[in-house]
C-alpha positions as CSV (number, residue, x, y, z in Angstrom):
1,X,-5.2,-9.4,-16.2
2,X,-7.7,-7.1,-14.0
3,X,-7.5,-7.0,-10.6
4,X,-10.0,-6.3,-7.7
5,X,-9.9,-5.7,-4.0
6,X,-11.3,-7.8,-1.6
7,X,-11.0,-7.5,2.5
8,X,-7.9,-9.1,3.8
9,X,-8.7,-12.4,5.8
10,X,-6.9,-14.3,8.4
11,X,-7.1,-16.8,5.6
12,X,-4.6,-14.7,3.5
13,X,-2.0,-14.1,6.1
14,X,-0.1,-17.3,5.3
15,X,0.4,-16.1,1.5
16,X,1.5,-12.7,2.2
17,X,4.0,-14.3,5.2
18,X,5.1,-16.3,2.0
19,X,5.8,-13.2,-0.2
20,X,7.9,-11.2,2.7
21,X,11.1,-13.1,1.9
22,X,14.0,-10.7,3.7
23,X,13.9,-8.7,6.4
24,X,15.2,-5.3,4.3
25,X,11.6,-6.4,2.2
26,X,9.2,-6.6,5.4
27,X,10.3,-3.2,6.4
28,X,9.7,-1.7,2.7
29,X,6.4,-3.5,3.3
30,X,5.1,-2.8,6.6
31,X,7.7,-0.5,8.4
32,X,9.0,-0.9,11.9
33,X,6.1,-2.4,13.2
34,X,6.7,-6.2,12.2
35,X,10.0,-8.1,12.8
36,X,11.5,-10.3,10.4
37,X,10.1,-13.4,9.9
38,X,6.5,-12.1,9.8
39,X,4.4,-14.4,11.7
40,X,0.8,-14.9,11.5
41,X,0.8,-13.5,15.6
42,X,2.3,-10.2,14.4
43,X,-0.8,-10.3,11.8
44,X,-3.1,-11.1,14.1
45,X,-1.6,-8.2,16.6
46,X,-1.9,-5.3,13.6
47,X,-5.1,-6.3,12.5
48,X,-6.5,-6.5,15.9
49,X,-5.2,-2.9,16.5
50,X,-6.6,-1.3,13.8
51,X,-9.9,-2.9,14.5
52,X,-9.6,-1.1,18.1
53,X,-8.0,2.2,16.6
54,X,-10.0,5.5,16.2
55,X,-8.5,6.0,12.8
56,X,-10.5,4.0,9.9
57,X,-8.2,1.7,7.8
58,X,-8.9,-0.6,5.3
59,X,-6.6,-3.6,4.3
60,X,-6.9,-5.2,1.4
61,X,-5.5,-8.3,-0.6
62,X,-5.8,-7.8,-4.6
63,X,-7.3,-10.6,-6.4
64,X,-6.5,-11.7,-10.0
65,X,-10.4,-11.6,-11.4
66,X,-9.6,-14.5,-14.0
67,X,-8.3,-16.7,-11.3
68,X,-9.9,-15.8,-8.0
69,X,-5.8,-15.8,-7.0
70,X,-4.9,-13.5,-4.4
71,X,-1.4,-11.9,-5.9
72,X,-0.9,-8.5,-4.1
73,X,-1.9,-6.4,-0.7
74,X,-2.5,-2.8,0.1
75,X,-4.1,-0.7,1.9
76,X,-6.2,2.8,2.0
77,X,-5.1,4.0,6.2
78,X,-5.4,6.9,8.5
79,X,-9.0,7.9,6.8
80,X,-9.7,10.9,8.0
81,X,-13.5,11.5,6.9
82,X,-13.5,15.1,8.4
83,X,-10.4,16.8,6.3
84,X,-11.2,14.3,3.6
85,X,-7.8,12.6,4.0
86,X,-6.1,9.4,3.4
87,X,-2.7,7.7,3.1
88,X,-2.1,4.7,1.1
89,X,0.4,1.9,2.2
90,X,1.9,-1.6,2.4
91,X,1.5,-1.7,-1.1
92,X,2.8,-5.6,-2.6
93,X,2.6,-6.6,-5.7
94,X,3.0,-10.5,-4.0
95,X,3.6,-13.3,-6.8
96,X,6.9,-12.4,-8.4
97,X,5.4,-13.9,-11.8
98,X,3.0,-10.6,-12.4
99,X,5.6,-8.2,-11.5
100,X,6.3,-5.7,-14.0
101,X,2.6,-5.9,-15.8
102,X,1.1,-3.5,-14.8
103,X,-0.7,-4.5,-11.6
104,X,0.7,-2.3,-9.3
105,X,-0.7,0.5,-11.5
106,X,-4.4,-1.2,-11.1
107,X,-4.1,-1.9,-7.6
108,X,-3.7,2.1,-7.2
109,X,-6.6,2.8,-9.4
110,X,-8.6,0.7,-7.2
111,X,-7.9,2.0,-4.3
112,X,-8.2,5.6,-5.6
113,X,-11.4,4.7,-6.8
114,X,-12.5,4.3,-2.9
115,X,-10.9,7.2,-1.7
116,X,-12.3,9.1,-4.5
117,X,-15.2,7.8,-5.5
118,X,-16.8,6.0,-2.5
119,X,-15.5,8.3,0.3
120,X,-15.5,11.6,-1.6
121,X,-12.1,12.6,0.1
122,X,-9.8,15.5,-0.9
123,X,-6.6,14.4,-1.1
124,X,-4.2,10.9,-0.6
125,X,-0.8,10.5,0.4
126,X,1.7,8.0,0.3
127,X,5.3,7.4,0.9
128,X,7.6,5.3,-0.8
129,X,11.4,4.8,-0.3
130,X,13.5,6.7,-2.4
131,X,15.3,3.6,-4.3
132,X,12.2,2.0,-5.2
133,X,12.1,3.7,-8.6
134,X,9.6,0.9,-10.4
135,X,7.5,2.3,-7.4
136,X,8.1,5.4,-8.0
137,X,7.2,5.1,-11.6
138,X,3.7,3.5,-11.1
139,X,2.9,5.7,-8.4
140,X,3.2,8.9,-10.7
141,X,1.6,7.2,-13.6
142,X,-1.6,7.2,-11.8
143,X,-1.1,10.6,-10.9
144,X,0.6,11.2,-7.5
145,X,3.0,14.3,-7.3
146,X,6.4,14.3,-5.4
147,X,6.0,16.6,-1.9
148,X,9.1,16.5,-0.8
149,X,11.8,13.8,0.8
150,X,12.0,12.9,4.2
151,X,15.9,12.3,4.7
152,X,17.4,9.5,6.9
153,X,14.1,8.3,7.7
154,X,15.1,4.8,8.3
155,X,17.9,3.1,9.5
156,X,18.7,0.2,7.9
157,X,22.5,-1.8,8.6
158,X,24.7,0.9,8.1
159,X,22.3,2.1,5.3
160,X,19.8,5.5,5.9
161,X,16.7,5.4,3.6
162,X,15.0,8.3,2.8
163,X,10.8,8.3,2.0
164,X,9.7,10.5,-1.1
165,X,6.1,11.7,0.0
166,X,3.7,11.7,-2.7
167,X,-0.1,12.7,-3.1
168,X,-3.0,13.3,-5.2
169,X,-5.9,15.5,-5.0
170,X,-9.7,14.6,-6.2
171,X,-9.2,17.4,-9.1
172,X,-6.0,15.3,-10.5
173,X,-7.8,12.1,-10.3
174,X,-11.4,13.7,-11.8
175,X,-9.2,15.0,-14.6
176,X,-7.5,12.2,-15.4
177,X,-10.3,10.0,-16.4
């Protein structure tokens, strides 16, 4: 299965709503921005911000290119074209039936190739939560570095979870083809 990005549409919202099944898994998703259930208003509300914010971001849904099937979402945020900078975020592999095979890693390739390729930028972030090992796992197999751990980052029930921050640099991802 290959994978491409397409922008995300209001016509999308109602799969990813599907896909965000517990609130613990909307804010691994999206943070403390949205509020379990998502709703297609608190969609409407982020998209509509970042069409009005300053900083560029670009929100994606991933498409299986067999099907035409929309089976994942991410996004390539807080472009900063001056210092060459980007983070990368909200980062779903959706359908539980392609889990495991490898998408995630070519959802991050493709989104590296913009940030790269396309926008010529310097270096990309990300953070991920420190449990999410499969995460983890993809995220260095494409070439981002641990930076360091942001400890009780989140507080979740009686739970604090911490955010490993990761990035590349154009020379690791020039080398690496």
């Amino acid at each position: 299965m290959m994978v491409k990005l397409e922008c995300f549409e209001k016509s999308d919202y109602n799969q990813l709503i599907d896909w965000i099944d517990s609130p613990a898994f909307l804010l691994q998703w999206g943070g403390i921005q949205f509020t379990y259930p998502l709703t297609e208003e608190q969609l409407d509300q982020y998209m509509e911000k970042l069409k009005n914010d300053k900083i560029e971001t670009f929100v994606y849904k991933v498409v299986d290119q067999s099907s035409g099937e929309g089976i994942g979402h991410i996004t390539l945020g807080k472009i900063d074209r001056e210092n060459k900078t980007a983070r990368v975020g909200k980062v779903l592999v959706g359908s539980k039936d392609v889990r495991g095979k490898g998408i995630g890693e070519q959802m991050m390739t493709e989104v590296l190739k913009v940030a790269f390729d396309e926008l010529q930028l310097y270096k990309v972030t990300l953070g991920v939560f420190d449990f999410n090992h499969a995460a983890i796992a993809c995220y260095e197999k494409v070439g981002f570095k641990k930076e360091g751990l942001r400890d009780h980052s989140i507080k979740y029930g009686d739970e604090d979870w911490n955010i490993l921050e990761m990035f590349m640099v154009e020379d690791d991802w020039h080398n690496k083809a």
